[in-house]
DSSP file (Angstrom, degrees, kcal/mol; ACC not computed):
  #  RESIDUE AA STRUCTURE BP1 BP2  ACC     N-H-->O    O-->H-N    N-H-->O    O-->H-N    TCO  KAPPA ALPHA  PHI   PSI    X-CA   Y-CA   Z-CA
    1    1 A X              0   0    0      0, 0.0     3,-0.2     0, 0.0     4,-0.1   0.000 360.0 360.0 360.0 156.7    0.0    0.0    0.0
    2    2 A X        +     0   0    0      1,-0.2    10,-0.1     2,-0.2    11,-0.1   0.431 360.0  83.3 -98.1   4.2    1.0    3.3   -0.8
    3    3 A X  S    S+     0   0    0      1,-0.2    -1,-0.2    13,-0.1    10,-0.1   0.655  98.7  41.4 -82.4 -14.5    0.2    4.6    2.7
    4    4 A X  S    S+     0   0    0     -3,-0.2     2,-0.8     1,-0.1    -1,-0.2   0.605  85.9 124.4-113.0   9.5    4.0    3.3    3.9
    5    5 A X    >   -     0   0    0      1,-0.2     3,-0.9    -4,-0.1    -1,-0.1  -0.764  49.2-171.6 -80.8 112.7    5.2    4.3    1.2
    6    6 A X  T 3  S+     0   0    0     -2,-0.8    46,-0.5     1,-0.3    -1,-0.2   0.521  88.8  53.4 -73.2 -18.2    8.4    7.0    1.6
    7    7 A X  T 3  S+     0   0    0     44,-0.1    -1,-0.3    -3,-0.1    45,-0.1   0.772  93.8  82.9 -89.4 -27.3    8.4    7.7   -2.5
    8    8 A X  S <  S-     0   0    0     -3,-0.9     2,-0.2    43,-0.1    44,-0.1  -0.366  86.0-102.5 -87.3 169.4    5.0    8.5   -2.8
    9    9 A X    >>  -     0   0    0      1,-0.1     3,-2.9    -2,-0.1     4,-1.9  -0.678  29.4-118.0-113.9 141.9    3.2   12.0   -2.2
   10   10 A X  H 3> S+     0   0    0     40,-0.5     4,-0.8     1,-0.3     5,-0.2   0.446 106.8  64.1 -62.3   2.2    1.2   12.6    0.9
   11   11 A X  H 3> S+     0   0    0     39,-0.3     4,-1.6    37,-0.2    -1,-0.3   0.874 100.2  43.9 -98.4 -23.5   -1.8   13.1   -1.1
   12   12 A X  H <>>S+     0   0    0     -3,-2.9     4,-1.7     2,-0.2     5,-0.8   0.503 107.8  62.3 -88.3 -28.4   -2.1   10.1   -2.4
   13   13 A X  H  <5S+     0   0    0     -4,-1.9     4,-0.3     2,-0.2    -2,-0.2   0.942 112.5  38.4 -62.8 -29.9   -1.4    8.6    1.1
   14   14 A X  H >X>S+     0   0    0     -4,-0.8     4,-0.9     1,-0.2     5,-0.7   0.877 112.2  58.6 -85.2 -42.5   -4.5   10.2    2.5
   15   15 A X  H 3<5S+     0   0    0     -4,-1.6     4,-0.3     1,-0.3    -2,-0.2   0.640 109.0  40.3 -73.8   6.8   -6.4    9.6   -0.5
   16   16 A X  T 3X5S+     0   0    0     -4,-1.7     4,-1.6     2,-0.2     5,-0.4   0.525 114.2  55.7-106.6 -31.4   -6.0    5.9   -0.4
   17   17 A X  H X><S+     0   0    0     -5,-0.8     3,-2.8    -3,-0.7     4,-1.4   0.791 114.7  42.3 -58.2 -84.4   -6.6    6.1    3.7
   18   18 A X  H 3X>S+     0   0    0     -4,-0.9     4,-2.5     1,-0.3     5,-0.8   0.833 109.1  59.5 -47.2 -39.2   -9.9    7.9    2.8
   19   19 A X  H 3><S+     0   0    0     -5,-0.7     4,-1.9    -4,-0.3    -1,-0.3   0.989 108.2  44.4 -55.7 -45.6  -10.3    5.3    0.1
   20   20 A X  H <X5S+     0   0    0     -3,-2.8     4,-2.2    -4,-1.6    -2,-0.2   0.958 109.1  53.1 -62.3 -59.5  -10.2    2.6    2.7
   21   21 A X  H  X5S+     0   0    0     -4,-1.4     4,-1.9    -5,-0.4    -2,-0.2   0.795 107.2  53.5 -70.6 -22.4  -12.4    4.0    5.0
   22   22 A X  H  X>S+     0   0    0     -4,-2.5     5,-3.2     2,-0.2     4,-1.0   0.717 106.2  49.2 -28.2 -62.0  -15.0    4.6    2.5
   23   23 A X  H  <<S+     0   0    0     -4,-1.9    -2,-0.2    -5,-0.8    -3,-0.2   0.899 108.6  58.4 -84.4 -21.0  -15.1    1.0    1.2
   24   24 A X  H  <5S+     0   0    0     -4,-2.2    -2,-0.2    -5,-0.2    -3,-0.1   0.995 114.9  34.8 -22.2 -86.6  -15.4    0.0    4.8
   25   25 A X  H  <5S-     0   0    0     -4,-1.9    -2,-0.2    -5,-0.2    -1,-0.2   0.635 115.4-110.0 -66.6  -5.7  -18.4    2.0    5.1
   26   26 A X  T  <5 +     0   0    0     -4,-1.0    -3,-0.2    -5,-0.1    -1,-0.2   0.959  60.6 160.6  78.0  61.9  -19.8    1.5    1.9
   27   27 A X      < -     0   0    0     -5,-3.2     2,-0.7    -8,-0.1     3,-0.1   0.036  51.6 -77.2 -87.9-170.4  -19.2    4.9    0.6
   28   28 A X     >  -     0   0    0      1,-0.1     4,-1.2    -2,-0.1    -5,-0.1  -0.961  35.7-168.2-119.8 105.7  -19.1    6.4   -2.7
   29   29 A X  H  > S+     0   0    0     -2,-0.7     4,-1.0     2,-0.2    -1,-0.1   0.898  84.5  54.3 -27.2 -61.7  -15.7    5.4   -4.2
   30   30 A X  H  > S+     0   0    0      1,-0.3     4,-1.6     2,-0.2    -1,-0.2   0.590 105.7  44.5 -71.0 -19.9  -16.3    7.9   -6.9
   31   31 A X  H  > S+     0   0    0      1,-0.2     4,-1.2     2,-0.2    -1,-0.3   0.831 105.4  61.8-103.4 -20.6  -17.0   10.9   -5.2
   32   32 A X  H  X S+     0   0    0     -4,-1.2     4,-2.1     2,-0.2     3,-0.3   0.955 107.9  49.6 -56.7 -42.2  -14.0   10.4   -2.7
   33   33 A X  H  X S+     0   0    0     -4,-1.0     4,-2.1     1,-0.2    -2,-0.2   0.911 107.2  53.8 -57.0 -47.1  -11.8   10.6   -5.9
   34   34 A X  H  X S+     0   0    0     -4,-1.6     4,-1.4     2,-0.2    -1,-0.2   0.710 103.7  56.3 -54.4 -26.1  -13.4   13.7   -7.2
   35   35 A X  H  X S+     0   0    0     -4,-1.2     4,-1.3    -3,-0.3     5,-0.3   0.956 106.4  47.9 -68.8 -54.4  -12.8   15.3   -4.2
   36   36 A X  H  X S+     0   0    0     -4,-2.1     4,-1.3     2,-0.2    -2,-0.2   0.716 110.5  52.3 -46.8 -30.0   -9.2   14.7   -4.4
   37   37 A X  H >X S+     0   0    0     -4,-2.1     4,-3.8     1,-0.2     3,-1.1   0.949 107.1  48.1 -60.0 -67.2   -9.0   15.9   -7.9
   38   38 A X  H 3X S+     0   0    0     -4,-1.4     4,-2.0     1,-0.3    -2,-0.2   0.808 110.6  56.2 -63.0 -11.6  -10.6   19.1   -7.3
   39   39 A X  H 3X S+     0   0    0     -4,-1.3     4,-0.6     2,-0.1     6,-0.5   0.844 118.5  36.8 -78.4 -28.7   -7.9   19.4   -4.0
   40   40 A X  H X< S+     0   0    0     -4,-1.3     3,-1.3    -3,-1.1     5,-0.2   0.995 113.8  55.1 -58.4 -39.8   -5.1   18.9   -6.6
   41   41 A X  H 3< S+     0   0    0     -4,-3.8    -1,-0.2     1,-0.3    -3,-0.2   0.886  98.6  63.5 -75.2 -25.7   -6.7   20.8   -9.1
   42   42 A X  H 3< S-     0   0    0     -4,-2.0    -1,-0.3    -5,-0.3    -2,-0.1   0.433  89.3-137.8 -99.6  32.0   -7.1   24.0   -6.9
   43   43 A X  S << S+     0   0    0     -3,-1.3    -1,-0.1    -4,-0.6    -2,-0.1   0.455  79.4 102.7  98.1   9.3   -3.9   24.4   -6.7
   44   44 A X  S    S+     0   0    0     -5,-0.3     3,-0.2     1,-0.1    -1,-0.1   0.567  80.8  56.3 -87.6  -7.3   -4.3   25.4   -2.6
   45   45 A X        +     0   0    0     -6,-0.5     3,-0.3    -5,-0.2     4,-0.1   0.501  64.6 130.7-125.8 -12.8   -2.9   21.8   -1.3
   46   46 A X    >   +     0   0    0      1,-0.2     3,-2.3    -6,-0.2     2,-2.3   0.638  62.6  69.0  -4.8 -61.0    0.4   22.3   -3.4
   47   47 A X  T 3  S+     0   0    0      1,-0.4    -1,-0.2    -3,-0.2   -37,-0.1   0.238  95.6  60.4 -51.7  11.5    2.3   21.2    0.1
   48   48 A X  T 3  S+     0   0    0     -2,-2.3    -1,-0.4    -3,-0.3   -37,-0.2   0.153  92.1  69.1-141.6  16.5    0.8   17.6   -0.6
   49   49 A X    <   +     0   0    0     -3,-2.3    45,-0.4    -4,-0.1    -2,-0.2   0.315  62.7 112.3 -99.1  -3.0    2.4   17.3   -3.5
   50   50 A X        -     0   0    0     -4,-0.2   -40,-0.5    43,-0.1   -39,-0.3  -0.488  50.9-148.5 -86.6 147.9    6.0   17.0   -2.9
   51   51 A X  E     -A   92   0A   0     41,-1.8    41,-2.6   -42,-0.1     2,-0.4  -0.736  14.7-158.6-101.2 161.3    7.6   13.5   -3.8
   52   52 A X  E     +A   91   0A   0    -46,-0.5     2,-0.2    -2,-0.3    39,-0.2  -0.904  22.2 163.1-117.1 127.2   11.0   12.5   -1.1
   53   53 A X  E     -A   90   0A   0     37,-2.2    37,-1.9    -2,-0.4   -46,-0.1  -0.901  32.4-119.8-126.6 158.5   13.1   10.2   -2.5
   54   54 A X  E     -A   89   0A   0     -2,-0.2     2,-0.8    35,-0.2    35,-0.3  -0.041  20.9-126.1 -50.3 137.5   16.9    9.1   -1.7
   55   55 A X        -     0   0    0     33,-4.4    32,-7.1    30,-0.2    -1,-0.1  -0.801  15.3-158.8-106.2 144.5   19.6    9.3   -3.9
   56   56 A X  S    S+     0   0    0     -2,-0.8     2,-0.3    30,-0.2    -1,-0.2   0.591  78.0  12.6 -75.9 -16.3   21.3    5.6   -4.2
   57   57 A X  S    S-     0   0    0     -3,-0.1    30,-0.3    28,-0.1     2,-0.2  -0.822 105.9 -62.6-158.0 172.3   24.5    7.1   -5.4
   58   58 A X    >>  -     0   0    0     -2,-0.3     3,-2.1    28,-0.1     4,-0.7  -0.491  52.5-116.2 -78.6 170.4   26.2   10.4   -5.6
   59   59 A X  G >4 S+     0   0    0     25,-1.0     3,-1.5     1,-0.3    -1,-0.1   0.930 116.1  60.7 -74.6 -40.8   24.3   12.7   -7.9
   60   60 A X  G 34 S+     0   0    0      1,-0.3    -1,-0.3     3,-0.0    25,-0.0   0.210  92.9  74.0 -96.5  23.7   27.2   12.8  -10.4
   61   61 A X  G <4 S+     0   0    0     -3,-2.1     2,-1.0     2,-0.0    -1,-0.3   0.571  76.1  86.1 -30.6 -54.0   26.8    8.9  -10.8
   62   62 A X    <<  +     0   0    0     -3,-1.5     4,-0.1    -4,-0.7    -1,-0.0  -0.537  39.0 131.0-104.9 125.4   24.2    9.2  -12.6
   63   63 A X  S    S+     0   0    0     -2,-1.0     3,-0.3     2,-0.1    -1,-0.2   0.897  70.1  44.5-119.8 -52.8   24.8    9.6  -16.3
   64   64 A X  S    S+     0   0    0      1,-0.3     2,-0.7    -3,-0.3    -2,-0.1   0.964 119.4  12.3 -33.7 -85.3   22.4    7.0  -18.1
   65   65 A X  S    S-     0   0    0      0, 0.0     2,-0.6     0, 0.0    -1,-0.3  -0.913  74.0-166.5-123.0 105.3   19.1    6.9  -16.8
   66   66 A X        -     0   0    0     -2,-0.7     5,-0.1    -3,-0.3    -3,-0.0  -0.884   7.7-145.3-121.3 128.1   18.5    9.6  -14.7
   67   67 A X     >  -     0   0    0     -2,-0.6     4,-0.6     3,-0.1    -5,-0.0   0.124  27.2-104.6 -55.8 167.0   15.3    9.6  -12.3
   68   68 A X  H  > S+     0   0    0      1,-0.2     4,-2.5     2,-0.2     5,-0.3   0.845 120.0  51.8 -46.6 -54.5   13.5   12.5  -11.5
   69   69 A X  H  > S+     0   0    0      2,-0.2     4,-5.0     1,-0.2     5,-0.2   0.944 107.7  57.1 -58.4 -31.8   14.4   13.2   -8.3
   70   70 A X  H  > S+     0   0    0      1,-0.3     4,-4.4     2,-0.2    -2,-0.2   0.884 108.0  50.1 -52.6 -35.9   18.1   13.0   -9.7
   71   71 A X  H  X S+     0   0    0     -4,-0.6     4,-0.5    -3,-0.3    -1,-0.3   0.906 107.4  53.1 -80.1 -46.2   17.1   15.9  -12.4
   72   72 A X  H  < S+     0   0    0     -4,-2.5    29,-0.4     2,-0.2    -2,-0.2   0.814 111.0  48.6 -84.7 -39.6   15.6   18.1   -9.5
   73   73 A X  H >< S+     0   0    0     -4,-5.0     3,-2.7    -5,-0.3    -1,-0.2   0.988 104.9  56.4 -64.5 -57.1   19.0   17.7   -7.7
   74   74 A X  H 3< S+     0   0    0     -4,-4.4    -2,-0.2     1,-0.2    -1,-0.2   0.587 109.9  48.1 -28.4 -28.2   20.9   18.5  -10.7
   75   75 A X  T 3< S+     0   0    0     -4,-0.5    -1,-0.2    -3,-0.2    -2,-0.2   0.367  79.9 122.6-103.5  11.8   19.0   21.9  -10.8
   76   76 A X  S <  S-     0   0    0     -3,-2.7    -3,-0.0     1,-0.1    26,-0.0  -0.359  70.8 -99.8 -76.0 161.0   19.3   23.0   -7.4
   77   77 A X    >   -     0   0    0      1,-0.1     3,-0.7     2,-0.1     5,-0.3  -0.328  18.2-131.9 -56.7 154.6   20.8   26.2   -6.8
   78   78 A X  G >  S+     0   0    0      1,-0.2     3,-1.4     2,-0.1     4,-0.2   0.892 110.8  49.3 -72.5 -42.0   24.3   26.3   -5.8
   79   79 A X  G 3  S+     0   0    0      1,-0.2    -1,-0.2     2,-0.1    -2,-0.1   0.380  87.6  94.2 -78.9  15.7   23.6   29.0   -2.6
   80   80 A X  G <  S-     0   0    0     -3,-0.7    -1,-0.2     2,-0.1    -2,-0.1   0.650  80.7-154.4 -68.5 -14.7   20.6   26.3   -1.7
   81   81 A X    <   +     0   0    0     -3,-1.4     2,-0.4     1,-0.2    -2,-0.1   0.770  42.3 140.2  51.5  29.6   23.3   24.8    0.6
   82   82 A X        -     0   0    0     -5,-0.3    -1,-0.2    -4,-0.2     2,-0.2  -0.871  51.8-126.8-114.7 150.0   21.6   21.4    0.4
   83   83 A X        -     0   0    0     -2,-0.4     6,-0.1    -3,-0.1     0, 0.0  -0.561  23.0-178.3 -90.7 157.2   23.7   18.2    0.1
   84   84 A X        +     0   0    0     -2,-0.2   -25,-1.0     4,-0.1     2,-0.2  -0.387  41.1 129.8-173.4  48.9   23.0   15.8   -2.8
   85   85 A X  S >  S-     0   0    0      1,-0.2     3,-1.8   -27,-0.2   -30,-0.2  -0.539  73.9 -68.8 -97.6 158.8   25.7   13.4   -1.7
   86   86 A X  T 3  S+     0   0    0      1,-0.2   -30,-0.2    -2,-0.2    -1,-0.2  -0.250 125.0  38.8 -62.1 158.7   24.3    9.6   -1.4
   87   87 A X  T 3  S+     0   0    0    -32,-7.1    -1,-0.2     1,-0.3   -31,-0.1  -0.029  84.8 132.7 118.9 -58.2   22.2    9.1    0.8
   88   88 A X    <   -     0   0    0     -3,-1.8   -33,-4.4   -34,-0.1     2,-0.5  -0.039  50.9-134.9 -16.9 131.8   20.2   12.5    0.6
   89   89 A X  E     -A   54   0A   0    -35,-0.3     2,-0.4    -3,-0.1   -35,-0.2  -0.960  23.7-166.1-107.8 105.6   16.8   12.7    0.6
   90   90 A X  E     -A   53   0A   0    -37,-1.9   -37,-2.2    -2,-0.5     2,-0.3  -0.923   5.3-151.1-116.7 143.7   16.0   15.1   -2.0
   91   91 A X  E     +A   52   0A   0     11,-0.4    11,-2.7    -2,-0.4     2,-0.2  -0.753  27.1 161.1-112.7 163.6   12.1   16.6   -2.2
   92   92 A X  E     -AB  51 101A   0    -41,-2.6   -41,-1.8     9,-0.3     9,-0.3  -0.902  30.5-142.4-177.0 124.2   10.7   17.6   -5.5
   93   93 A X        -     0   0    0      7,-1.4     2,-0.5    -2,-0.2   -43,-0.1  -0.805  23.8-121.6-106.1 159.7    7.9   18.3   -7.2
   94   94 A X        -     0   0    0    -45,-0.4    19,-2.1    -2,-0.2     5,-0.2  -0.482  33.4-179.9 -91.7 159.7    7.0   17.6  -10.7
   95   95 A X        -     0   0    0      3,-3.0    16,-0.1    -2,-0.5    17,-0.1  -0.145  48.4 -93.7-111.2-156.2    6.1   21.2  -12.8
   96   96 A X  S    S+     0   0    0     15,-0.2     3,-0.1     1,-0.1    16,-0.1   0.689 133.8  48.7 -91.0 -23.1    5.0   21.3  -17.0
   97   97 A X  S    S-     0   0    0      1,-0.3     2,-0.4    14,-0.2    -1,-0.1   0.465 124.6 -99.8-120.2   0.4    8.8   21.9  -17.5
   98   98 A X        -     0   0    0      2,-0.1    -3,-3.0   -26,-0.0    -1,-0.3  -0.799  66.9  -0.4 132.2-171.2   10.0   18.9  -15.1
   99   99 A X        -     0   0    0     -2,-0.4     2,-0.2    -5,-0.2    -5,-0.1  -0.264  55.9-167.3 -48.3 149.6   11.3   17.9  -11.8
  100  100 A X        -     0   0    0     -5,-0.1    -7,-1.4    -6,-0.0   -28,-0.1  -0.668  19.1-127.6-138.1 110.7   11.8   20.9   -9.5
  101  101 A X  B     -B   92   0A   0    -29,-0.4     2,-0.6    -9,-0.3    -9,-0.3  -0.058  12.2-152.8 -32.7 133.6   13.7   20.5   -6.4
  102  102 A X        +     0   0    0    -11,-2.7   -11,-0.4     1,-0.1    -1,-0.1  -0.832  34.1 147.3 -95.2  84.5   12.0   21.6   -3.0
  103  103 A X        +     0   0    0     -2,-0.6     2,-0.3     1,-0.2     3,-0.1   0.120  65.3  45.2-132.4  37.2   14.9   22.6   -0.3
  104  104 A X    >   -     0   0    0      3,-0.1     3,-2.2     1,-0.1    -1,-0.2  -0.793  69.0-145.2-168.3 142.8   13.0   25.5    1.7
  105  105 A X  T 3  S+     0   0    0      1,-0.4    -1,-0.1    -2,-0.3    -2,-0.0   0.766 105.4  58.6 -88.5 -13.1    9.5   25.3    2.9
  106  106 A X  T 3  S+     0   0    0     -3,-0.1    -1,-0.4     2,-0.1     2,-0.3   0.285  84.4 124.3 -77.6  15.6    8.9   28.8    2.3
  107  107 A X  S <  S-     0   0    0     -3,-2.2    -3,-0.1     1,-0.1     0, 0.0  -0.621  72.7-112.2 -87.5 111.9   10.0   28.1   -1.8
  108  108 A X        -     0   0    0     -2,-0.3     2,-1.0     1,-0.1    -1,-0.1  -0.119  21.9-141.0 -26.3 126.8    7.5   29.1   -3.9
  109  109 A X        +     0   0    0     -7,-0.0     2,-0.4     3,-0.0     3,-0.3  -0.825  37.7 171.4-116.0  88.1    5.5   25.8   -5.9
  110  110 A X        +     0   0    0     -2,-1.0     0, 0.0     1,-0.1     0, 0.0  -0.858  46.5  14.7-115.7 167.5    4.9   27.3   -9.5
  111  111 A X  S    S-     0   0    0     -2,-0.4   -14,-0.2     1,-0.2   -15,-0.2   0.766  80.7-168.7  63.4  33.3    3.6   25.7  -13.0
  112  112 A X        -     0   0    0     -3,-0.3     2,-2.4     1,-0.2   -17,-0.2  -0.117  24.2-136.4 -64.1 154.2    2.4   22.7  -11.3
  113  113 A X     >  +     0   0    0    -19,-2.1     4,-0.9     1,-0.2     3,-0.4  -0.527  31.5 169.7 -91.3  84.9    1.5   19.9  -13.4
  114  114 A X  H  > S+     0   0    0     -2,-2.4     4,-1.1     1,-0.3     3,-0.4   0.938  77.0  61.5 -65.3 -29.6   -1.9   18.7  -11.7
  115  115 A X  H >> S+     0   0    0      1,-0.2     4,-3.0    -3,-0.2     3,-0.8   0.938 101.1  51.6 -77.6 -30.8   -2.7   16.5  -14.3
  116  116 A X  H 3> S+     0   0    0     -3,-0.4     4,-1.0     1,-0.3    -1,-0.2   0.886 110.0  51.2 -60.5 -31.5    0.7   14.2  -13.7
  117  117 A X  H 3<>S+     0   0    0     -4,-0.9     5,-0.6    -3,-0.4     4,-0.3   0.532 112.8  45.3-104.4  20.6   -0.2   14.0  -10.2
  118  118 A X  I <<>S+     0   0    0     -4,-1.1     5,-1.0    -3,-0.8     4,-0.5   0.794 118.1  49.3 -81.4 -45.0   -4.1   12.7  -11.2
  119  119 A X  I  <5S+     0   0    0     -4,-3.0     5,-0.4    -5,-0.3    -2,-0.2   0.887 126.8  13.9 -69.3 -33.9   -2.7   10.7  -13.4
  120  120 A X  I  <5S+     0   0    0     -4,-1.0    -1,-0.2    -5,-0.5    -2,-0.1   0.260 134.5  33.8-128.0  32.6    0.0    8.9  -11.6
  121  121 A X  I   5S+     0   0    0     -4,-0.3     4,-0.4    -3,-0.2    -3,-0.2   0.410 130.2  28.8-139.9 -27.5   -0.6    9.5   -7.8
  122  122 A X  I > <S+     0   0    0     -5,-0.6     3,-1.5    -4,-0.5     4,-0.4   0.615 122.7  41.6-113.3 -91.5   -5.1    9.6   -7.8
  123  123 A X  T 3><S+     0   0    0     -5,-1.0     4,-2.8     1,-0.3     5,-0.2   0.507 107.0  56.9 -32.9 -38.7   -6.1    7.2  -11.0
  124  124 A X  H 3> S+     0   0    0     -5,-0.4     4,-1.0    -6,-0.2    -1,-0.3   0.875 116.0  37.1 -83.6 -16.6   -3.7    4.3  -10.6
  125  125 A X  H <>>S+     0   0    0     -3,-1.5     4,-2.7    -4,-0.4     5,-0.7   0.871 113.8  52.8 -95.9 -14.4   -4.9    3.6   -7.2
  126  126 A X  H  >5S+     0   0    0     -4,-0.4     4,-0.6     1,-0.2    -2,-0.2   0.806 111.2  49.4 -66.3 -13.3   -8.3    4.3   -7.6
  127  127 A X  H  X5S+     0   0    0     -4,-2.8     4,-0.7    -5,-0.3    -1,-0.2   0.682 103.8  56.4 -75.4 -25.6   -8.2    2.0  -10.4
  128  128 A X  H  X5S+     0   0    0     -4,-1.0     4,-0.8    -5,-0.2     5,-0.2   0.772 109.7  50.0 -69.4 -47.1   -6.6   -0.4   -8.3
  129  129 A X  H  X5S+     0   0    0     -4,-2.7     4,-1.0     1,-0.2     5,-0.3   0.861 119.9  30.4 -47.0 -64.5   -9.9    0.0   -5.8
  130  130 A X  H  <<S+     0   0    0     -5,-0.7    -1,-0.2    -4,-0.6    -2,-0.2   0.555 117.9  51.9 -98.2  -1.3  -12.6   -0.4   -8.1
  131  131 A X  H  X S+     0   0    0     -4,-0.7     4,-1.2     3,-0.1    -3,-0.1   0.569 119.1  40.2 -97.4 -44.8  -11.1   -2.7  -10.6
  132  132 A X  H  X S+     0   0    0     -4,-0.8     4,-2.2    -5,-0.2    -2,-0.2   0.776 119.7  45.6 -87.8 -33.5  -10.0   -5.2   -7.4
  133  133 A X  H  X S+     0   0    0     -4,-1.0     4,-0.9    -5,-0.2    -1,-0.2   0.786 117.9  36.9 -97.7 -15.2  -13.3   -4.8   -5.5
  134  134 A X  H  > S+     0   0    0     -5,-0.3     4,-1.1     1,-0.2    -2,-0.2   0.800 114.8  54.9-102.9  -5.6  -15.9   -5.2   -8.2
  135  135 A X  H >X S+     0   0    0     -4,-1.2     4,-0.9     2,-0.2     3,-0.7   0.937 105.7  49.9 -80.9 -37.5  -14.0   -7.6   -9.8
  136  136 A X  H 3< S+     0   0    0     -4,-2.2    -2,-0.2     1,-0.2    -3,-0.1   0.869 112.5  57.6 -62.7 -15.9  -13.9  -10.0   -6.2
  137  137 A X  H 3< S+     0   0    0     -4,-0.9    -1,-0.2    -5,-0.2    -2,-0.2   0.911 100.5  49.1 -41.7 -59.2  -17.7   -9.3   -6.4
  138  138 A X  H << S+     0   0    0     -4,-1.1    -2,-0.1    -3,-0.7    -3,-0.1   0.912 121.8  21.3 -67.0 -93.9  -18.3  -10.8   -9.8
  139  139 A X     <  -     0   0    0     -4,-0.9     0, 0.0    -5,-0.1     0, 0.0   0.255  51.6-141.4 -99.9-169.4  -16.4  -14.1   -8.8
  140  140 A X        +     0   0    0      2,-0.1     2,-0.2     0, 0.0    -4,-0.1  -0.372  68.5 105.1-137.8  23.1  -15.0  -16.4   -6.5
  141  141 A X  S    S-     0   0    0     -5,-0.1     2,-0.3     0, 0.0     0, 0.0  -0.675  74.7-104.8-114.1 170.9  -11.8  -17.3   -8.1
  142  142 A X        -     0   0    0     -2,-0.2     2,-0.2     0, 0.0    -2,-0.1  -0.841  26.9-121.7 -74.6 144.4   -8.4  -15.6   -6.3
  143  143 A X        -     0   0    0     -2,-0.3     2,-0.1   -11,-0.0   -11,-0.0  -0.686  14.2-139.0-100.0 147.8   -6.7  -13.0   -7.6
  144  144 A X        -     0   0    0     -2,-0.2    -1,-0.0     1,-0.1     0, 0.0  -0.550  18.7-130.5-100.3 151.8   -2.9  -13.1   -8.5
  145  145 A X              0   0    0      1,-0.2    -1,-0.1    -2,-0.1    -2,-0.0   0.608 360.0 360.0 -77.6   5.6   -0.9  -10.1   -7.6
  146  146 A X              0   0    0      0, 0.0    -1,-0.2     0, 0.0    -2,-0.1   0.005 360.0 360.0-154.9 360.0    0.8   -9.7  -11.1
């Protein structure tokens, strides 16, 4: 679940709590997700948006295939005085133009991309929800995780 997960953005960590506590009670799936869009989408909840993750290596390791967070490190200012040695935990949100590092909580969050985090932090578990619960409905069979 995505609620212990350290990589994933605190917005999708509530909405998948709320998501739970819903299908407990026998709530309306659909309208818990719509609420979470419209917090992304108005653009007030920004602070729930930030991804953390570590870097596995030092930042000038990584030459090939470099991750997001890796790109957001790569752009920080030099007087940002944040370390981006391994190990680091660099936060970062994504913007239309990319990764953008986060390393003061008073930093200004512009050009967010709301639709990247509907798409890849709200839809895949609410698809995951409603896909998994109306399908154990229909049948009896178990389902494999992959």
């Amino acid at each position: 679940m995505e609620t212990v997960r350290s990589d994933w953005t605190d917005i999708a960590k509530l909405f998948q709590k709320e998501l739970v506590e819903t299908l407990f009670s026998e709530g309306d799936l659909e309208s818990v997700a719509q609420k979470y869009i419209d917090l992304i989408l108005s653009g007030e909840n920004d602070h729930l948006l930030i991804y953390k993750k570590r870097l596995g290596k030092p930042l000038e390791q990584y030459v090939k295939n470099i991750p997001p967070h890796v790109r957001a490190a790569k752009n920080l200012p030099s007087n940002a005085g944040f370390s981006t040695s391994k190990g680091s935990i660099i936060s970062y949100y994504i913007s239309k133009s990319g990764p953008i590092a986060v390393f003061s909580p008073q930093q200004d969050v512009q050009q967010v991309d709301y639709e990247h985090y509907i798409q890849k932090q709200i839809m895949p578990i609410l698809k995951m929800f409603l896909i998994n619960f109306n399908e154990s409905m229909l049948t009896n069979k178990q389902h494999k995780l992959f």
